[in-house]
C-alpha positions as CSV (number, residue, x, y, z in Angstrom):
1,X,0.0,0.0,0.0
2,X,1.1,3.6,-0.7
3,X,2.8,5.3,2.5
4,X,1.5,8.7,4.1
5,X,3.5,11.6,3.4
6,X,6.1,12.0,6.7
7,X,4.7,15.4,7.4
8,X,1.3,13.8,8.4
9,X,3.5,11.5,11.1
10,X,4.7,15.0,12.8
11,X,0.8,16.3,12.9
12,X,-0.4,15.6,16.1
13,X,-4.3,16.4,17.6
14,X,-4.9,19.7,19.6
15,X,-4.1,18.3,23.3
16,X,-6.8,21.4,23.9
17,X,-9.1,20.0,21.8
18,X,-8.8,16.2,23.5
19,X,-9.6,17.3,26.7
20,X,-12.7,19.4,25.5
21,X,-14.0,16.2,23.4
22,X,-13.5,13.9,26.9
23,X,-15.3,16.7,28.8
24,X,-18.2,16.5,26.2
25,X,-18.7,13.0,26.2
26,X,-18.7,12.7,30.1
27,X,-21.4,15.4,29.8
28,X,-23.1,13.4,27.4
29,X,-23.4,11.0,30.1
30,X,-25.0,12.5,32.1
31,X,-22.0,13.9,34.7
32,X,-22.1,17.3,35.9
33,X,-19.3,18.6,34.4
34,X,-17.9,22.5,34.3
35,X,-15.4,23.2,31.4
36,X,-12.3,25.6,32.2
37,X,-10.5,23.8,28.9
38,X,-11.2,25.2,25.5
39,X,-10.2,29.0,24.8
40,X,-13.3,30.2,23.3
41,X,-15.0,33.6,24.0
42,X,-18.0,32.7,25.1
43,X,-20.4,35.4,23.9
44,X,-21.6,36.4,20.2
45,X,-21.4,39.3,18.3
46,X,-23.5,42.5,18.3
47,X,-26.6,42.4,16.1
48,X,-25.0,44.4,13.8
49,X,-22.7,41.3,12.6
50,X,-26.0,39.1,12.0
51,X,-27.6,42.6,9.9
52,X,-24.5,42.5,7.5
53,X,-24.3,38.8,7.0
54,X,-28.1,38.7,6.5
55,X,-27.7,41.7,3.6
56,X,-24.7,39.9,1.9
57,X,-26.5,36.5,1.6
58,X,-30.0,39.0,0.0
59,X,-26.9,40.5,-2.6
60,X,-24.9,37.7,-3.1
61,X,-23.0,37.2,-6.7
62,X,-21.7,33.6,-6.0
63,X,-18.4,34.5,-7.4
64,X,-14.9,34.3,-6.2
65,X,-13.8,36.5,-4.0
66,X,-9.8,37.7,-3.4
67,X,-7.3,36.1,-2.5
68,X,-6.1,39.0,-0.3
69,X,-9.3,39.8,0.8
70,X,-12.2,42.2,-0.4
71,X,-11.2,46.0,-0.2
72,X,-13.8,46.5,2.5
73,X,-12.3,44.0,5.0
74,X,-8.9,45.6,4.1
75,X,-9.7,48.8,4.1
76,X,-11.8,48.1,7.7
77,X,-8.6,45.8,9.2
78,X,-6.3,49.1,8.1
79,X,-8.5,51.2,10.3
80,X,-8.6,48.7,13.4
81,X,-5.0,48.5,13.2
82,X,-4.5,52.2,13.0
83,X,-6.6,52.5,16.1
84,X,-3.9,50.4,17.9
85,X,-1.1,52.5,17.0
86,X,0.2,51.1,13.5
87,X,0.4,53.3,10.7
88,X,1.4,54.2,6.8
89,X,-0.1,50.5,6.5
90,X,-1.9,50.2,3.0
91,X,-3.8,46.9,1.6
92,X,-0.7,45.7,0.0
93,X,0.5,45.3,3.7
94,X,-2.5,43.0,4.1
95,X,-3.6,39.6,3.3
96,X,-6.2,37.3,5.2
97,X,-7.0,33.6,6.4
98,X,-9.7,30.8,7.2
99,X,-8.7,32.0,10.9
100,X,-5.5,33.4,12.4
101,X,-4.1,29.5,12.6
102,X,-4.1,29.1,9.5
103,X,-2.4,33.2,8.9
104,X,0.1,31.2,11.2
105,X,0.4,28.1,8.9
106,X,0.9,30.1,6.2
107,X,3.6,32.4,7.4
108,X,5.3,29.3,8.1
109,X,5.0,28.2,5.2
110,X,6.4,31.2,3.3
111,X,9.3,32.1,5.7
112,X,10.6,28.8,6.9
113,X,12.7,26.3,4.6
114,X,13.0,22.7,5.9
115,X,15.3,22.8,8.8
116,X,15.4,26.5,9.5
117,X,14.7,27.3,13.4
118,X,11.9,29.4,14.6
119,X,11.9,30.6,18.5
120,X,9.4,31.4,20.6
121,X,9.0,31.3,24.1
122,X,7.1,29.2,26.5
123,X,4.5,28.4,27.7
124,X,3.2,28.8,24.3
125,X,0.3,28.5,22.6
126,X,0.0,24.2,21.1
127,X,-0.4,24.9,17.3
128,X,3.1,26.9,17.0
129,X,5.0,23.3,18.0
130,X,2.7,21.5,15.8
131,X,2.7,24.0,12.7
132,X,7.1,24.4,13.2
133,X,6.7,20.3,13.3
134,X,5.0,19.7,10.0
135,X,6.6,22.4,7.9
136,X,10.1,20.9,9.2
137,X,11.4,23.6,11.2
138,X,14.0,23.3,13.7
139,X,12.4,24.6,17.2
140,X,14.4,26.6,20.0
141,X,11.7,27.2,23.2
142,X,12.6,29.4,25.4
143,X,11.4,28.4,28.8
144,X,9.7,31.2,30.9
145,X,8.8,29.6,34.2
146,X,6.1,31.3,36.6
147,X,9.2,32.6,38.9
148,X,9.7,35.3,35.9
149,X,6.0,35.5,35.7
150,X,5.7,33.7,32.4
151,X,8.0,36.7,30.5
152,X,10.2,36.2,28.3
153,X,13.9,38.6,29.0
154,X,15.4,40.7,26.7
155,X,18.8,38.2,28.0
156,X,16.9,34.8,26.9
157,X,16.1,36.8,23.8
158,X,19.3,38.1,23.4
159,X,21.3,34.8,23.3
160,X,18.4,32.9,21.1
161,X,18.7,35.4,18.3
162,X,22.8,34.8,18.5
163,X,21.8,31.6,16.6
164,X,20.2,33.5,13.9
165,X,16.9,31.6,13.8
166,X,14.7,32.5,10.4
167,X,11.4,33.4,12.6
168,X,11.0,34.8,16.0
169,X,7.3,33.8,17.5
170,X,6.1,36.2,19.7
171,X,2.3,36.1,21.3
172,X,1.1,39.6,23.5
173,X,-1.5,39.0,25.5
174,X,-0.5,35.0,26.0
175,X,-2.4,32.4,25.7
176,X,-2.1,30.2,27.5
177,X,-0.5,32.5,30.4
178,X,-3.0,35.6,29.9
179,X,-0.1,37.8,30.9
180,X,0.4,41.3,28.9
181,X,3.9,42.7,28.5
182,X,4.0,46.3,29.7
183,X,5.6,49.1,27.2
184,X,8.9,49.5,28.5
185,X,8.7,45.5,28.5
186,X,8.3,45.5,24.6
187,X,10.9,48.3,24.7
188,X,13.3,46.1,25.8
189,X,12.8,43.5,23.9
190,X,12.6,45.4,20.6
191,X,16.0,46.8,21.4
192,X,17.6,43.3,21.1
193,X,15.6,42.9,17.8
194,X,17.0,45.7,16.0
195,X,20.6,43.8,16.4
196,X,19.8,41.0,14.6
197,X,18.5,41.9,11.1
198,X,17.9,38.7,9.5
199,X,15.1,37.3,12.0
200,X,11.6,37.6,10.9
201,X,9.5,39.0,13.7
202,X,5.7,37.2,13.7
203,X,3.6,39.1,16.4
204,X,0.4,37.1,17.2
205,X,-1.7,39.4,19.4
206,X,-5.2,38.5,18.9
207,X,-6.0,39.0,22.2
208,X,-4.8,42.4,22.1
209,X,-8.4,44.4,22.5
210,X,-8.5,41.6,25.8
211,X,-6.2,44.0,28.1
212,X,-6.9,44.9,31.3
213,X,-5.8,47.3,34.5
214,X,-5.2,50.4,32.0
215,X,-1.5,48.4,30.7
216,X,-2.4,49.1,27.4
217,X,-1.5,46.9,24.2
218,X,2.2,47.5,23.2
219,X,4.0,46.4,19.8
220,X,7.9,46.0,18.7
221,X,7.4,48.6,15.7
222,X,5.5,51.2,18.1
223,X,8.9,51.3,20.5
224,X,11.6,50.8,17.3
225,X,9.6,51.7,13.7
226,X,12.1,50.3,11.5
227,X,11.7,46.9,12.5
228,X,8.4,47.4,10.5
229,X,10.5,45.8,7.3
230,X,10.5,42.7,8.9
231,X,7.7,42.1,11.3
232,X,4.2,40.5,10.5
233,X,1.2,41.3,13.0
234,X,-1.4,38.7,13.0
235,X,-5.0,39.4,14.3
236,X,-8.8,37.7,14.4
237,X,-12.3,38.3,14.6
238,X,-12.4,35.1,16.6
239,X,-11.9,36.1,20.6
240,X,-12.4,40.0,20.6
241,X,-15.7,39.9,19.2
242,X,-17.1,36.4,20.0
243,X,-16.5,35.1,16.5
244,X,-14.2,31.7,16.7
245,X,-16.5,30.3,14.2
246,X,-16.9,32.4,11.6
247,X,-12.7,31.9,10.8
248,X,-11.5,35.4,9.8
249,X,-7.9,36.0,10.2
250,X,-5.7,38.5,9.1
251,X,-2.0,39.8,8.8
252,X,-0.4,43.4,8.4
253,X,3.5,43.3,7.2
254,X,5.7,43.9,4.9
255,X,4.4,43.8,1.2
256,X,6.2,40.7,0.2
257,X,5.4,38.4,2.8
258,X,1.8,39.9,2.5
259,X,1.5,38.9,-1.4
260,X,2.9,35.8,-0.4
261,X,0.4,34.9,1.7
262,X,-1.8,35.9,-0.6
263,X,-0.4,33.5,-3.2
264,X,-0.2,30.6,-0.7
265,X,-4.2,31.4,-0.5
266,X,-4.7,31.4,-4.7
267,X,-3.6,27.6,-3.8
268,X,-6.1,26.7,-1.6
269,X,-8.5,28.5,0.6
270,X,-9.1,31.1,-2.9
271,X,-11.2,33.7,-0.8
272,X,-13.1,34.4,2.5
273,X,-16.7,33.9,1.7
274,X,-18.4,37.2,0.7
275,X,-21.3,36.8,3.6
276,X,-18.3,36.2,6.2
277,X,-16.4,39.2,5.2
278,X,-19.8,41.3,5.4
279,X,-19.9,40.3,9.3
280,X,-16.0,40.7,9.8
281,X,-16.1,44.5,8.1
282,X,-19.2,44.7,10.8
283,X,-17.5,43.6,13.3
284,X,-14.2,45.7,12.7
285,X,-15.7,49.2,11.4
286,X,-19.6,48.6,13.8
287,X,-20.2,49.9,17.4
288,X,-17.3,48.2,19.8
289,X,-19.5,47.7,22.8
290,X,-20.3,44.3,22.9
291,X,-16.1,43.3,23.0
292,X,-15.7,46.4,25.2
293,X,-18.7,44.9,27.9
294,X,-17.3,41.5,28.0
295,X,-13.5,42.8,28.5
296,X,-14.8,44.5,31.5
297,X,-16.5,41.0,32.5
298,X,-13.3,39.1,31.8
299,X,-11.2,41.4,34.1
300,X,-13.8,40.9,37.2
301,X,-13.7,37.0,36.3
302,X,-9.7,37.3,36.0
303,X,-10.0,38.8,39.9
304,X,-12.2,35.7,41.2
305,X,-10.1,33.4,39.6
306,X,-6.8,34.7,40.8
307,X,-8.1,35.4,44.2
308,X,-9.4,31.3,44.0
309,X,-6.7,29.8,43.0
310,X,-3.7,31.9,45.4
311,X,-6.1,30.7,48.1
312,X,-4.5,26.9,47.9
313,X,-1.8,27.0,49.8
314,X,1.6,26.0,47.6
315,X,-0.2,26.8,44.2
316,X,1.6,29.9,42.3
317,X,-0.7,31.9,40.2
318,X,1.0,35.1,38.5
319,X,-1.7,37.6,37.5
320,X,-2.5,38.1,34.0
321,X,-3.6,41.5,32.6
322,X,-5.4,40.1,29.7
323,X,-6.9,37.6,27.8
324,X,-9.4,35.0,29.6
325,X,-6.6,32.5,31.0
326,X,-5.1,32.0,34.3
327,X,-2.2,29.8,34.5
328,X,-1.6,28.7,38.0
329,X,1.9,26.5,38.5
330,X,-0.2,23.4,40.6
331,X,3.5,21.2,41.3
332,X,3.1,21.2,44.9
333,X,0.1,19.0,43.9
334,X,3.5,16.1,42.3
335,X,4.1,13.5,44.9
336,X,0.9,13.5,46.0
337,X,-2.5,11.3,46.1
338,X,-6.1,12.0,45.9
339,X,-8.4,9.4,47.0
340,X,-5.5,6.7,46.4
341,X,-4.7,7.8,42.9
342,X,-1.1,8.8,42.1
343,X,-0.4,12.5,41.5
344,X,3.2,13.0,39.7
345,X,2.5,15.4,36.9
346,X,0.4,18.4,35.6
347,X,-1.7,15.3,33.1
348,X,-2.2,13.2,36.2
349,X,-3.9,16.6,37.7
350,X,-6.1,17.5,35.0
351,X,-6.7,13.8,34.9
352,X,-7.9,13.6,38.7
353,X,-8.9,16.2,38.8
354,X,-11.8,15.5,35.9
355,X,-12.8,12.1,37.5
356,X,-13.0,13.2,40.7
357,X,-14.8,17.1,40.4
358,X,-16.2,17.2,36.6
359,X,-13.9,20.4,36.5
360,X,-11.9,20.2,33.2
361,X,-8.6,21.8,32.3
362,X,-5.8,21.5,30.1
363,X,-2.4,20.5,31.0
364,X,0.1,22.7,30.8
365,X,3.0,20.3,29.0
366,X,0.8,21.1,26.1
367,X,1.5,24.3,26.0
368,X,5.0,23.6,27.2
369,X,5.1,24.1,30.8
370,X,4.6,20.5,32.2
371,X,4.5,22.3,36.2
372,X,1.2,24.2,35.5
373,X,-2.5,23.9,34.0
374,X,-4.4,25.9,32.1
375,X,-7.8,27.4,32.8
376,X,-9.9,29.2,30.8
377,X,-12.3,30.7,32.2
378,X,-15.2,31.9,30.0
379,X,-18.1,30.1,31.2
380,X,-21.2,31.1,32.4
381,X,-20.5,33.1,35.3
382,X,-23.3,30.9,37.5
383,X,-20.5,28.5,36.7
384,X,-17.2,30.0,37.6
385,X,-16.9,29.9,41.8
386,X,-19.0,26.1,41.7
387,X,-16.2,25.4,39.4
388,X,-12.9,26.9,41.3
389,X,-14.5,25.6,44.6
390,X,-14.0,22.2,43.0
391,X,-10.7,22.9,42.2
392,X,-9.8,24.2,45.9
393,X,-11.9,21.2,47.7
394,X,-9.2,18.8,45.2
395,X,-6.2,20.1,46.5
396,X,-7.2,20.4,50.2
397,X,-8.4,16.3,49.8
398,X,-4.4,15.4,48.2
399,X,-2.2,13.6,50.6
């Protein structure tokens, strides 16, 4: 029989999404089960969104669309961006995806060779292992433990660069951490950037309308403009504005990486369908309370959570400024038992922790850091303190 290509053998399923599918089907039978795993928003978008899609699908030509993307969701994503601080952008600067993973798959594709290295820090977000594994890219992780609150250093920054990796990953606000580098933070990091020339900078930031306490959303080219030339910001509809589903992703950069992308796409997503552009330009360019409301939410949910979890004595829980993730480092749990079974490692938690409470959460080797978990908390807000009480009963029943 003919073989698989090799690159399918290095494509592994979202850990992330395994946990959500075993939460699910324990639900499905019947347990009472509160989900902390999957990162998804959790709200939908304002009315407006449903008006434009509704109009697009009454004028709808049936034809191809861009493989950029139409002017209108261009010339919308150049105004969002210009709100954020980047500007003398144009739509040659811009191309778009089924998503911001696949943005991210495609930037890999266009930048890396086979056996180039990309860096990024950890914890990290799953899919950036996975993507740099099936494209064939050598991988340099740069651990960022909870003792330096999840942050990567301009130092740890300075002496990855010295080995003059092709792509430099860099995520602001983190998933899975939540934390938000400060601007004298992203000052010092851009410094160290300018010395090496021949690394491409990718900035994933969707989360970056997701800050909270007044810190503000900082980027490399607002502290040192002419890294501009070689950096590539990559954004979504998906989590500020309650739209994972809808798969709208775009990029701002440098022209030719843009109209590679946009090439990439000619070969196989051709265009964003015309009736989910309509509800992305909406949701870009249309009134910003419902994301603005539900930021506020997240930050009084971020205070419960952190407030729950620092409670347990042992468990370290830095506090993040953004996003809807906390990431508590749970290792005093390793060496321990619950109710006779084994506890050696963040899995085992997770694992225990599901059986035992119905409270489900992700491990945090899969994002890296094997001494924490991650939890996500956008549920229902009825669900949030039954949920973290669970957790907190867990840990006080370990021996």
């Amino acid at each position: 029989m003919p073989q698989l290509a090799q690159r399918v053998g290095r494509a592994k399923p979202s850990a992330i999404m395994v946990i959500a599918e075993k939460a699910k089907q324990l639900k499905a039978q019947g347990r009472d089960i509160i989900s902390f795993s999957i990162g998804v928003p959790n709200f939908l978008p304002g009315e407006h969104v449903y008006a434009a899609a509704r109009e697009s699908l009454e004028r709808d030509s049936g034809q191809y669309g861009s493989n950029r993307g139409a002017e209108p969701l261009l010339d919308a994503f150049l105004k969002h961006i210009e709100a954020l601080g980047f500007s003398g952008y144009g739509r040659m600067n811009l191309s778009i995806g089924i998503g911001a993973k696949q943005v991210l798959y495609n930037l890999a594709e266009a930048l890396l060779d086979e056996g180039e290295e990309i860096c990024f820090a950890a914890p990290y977000w799953t899919t950036y292992r996975d993507i740099a594994d099936i494209v064939g890219a050598r991988i340099n992780v740069l651990p960022c433990p909870s003792t330096q609150n999840y942050k990567l250093t301009p130092a740890q920054l300075e002496e990855a660069l010295k080995r003059k990796p092709k792509v430099f990953l860099f995520n602001n606000p983190s998933n899975p951490t939540g934390m938000v580098y400060t601007g004298e933070e992203i000052a010092a990091l851009a410094d160290v950037l300018v010395r090496y020339p021949d690394t491409w900078i990718i900035t994933d930031d969707i989360y970056n309308s997701m800050v909270f306490d007044g810190i503000g959303y900082h980027n490399f080219v607002f502290a040192r403009p002419e890294l501009r030339e070689r950096l590539v910001f990559v954004d979504s509809v998906s989590k500020t504005y309650g739209m994972p589903g809808w798969r709208v992703g775009m990029l701002a950069g440098p022209e030719s990486v843009a109209k590679a992308v946009t090439t990439l796409n000619s070969n196989h997503i051709t265009s964003v369908p015309e009736v989910i552009t309509a509800a992305a330009v909406a949701a870009f360019s249309g009134p910003q309370d419902v994301p603005q409301a539900k930021c506020a939410e997240f930050a009084q949910k971020r205070d419960i959570v952190v407030a729950a979890l620092r409670a347990i004595p042992g468990v370290i829980c830095p506090r993040p400024q953004g996003a809807f993730y906390a990431f508590p480092d749970i290792s005093v749990a390793f060496g321990k038992s619950h109710n006779g079974t084994p506890i050696n490692s963040d899995v085992d938690v997770c694992a225990a922790l599901l059986e035992a409470k119905g409270v489900a959460c992700v491990p945090g080797s899969a994002f890296g850091e094997p001494h924490s978990l991650r939890i996500s908390y956008t549920c229902p807000t009825a669900q949030l303190q039954p949920g973290l009480e669970r957790i907190q009963q867990f840990f006080a029943e370990l021996q």
